[in-house]
C-alpha positions in Angstrom: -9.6 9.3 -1.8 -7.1 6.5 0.1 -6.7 5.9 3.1 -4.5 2.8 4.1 -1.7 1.9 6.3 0.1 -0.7 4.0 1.1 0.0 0.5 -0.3 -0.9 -2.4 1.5 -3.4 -4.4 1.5 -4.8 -8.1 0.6 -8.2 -7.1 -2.6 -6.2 -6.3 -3.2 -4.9 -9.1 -1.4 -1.8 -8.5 -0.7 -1.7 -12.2 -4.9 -1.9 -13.0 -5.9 -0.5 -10.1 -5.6 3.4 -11.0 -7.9 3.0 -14.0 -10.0 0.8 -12.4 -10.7 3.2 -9.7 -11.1 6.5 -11.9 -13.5 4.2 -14.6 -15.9 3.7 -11.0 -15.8 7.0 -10.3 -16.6 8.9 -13.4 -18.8 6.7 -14.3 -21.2 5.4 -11.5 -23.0 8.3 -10.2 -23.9 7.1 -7.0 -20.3 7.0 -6.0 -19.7 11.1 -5.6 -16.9 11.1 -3.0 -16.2 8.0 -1.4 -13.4 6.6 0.7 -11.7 2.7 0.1 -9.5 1.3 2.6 -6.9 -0.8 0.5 -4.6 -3.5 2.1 -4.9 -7.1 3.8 -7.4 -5.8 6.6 -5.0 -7.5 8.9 -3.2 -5.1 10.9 1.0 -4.9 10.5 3.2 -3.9 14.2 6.1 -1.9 13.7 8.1 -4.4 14.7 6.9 -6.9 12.2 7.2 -4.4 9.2 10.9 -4.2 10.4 11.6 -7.8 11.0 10.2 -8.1 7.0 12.6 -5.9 6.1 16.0 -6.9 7.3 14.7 -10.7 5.9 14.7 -9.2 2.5 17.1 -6.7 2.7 19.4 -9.3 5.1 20.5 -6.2 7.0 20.0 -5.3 10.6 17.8 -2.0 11.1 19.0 -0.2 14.0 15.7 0.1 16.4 14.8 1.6 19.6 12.4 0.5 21.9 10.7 3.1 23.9 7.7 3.1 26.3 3.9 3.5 24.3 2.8 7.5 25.3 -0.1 7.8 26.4 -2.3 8.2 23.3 -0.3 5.6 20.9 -3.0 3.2 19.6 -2.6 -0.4 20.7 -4.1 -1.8 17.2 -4.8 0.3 13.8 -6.5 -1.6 10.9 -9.1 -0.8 8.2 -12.3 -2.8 7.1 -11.4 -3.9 3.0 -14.5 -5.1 3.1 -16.2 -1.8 1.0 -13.7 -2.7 -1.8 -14.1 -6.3 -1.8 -18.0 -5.5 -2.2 -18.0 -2.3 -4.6 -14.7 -2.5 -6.6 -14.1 -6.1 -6.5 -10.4 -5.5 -5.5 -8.7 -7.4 -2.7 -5.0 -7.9 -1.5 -3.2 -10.9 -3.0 0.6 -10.5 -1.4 1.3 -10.1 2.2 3.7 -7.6 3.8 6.8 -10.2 3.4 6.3 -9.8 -0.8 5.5 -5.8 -0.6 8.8 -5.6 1.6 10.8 -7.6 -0.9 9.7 -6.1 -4.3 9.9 -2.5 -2.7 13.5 -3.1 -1.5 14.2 -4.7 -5.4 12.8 -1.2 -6.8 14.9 0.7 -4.5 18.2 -1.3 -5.4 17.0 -0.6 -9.3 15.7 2.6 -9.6 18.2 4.8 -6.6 16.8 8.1 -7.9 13.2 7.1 -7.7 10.7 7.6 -10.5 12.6 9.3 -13.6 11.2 12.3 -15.1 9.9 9.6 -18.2 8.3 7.3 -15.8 6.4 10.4 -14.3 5.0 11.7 -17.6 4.0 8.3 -18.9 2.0 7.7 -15.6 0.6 11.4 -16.1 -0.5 10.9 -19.8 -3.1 7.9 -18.6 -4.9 10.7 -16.9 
């Protein structure tokens, strides 16, 4: 159903966005199966991801820089544009804030999602 290359974050409407999505779907019967590309539509390098990190995390991440193989992709991005038009959903943080409130919720919650945070996402359903 997604597709993406950047996470989804609350800023976004992660919070709504489940819902929002599964309310479309069940109810709009031109929809069927359909696919959304979620994020900026601006494309993120490796590198860039990484330099976001260790500026919110203020740590150095260890990299290594190796020649592209034959077959990496130069650029990977997706058109938003479907969502913008049919869901009405569009990215409101950039990669700096995802990095930041990801590495907060990793520093809070260092066993991931607890067994009650599971089943209360679970119940919406």
């Amino acid at each position: 159903m997604f597709e993406t290359g950047q996470r989804l974050h609350p800023c976004d409407g992660f919070g709504r966005w489940p819902y929002h999505l599964l309310k479309k779907l069940f109810t709009d019967p031109k929809i069927g199966c359909t696919a959304y590309n979620l994020g900026t539509g601006q494309g993120t390098s490796v590198l860039e991801m990484v330099a976001a990190f260790e500026k919110t995390s203020g740590k150095k991440i260890p990299i290594k820089l190796c020649p592209r193989r034959s077959l990496d992709a130069t650029e990977v991005y997706a058109s938003t544009e479907k969502a913008e038009k049919e869901l009405g959903w569009k990215a409101k943080c950039g990669v700096d804030e995802m990095c930041r409130d990801q590495w907060d919720w990793a520093n809070n919650n260092p066993w991931g999602l607890q067994e009650e945070a599971l089943n209360f996402t679970l119940s919406l359903f």
